[in-house]
C-alpha positions, 0 to 999 in steps of 0.5 A: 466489507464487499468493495464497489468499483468508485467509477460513479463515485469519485472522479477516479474511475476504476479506482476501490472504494474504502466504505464506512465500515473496515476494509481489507484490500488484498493484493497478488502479485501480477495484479493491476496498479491500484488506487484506493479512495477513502482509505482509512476514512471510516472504519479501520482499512488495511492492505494485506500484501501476503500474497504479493512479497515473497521472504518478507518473513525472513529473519533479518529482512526489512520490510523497507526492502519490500516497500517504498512510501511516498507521498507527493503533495496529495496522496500516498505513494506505496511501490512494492518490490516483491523479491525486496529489490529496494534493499540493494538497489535505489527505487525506479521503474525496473524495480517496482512491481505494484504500484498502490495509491491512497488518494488524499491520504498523507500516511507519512506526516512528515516521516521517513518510508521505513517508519511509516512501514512500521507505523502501518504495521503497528496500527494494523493497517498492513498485512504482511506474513 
């Protein structure tokens, strides 16, 4: 589906807007912080993050290296390492190189990181190599 900027939409200007219908959202690396309304609450989205981790494919990496998810009280919260800096290392700043925020959208359900990374997966909802 073609994505709109949400400025006129919701109250998060320059945020992307997951329409009715299924939505990829591609991300690179170097590219902007996002922030995605409505994810998942029409057809079936998904973040394709190929271009954006680098040796995630590596037999014996953990997706957990890579990815951080969060949620603080009212959305998802997904930082991404692209080198998989959070395999050593605890989650700050120096670390995170993307940071991806579905608002309004719990995709922990009381979970830890690494089993909504694999629930993600399973669904379809993350794309990795």
């Amino acid at each position: 589906a073609v994505l709109a900027s949400a400025d006129s939409l919701v109250d998060n200007p320059g945020a992307l807007l997951a329409t009715d219908g299924d939505d990829v959202f591609a991300f690179s690396l170097g590219a902007e912080d996002a922030t995605i309304v409505n994810f998942g609450a029409g057809g079936h989205d998904a973040l394709d993050l190929r271009d954006l981790l680098v040796g995630e494919e590596t037999e014996g990496a953990e997706l957990s290296a890579y990815l951080n998810v969060s949620f603080n009280g009212a959305d998802t919260v997904i930082q991404v390492s692209s080198s998989g800096a959070f395999a050593d290392n605890p989650v700050d700043a120096s670390t995170v190189d993307q940071t991806i925020i579905l608002e309004g959208v719990d995709l922990l359900g009381g979970n830890d990181s690494t089993t909504a990374i694999q629930q993600m997966k399973d669904a379809g909802s993350l794309i990795t190599d």
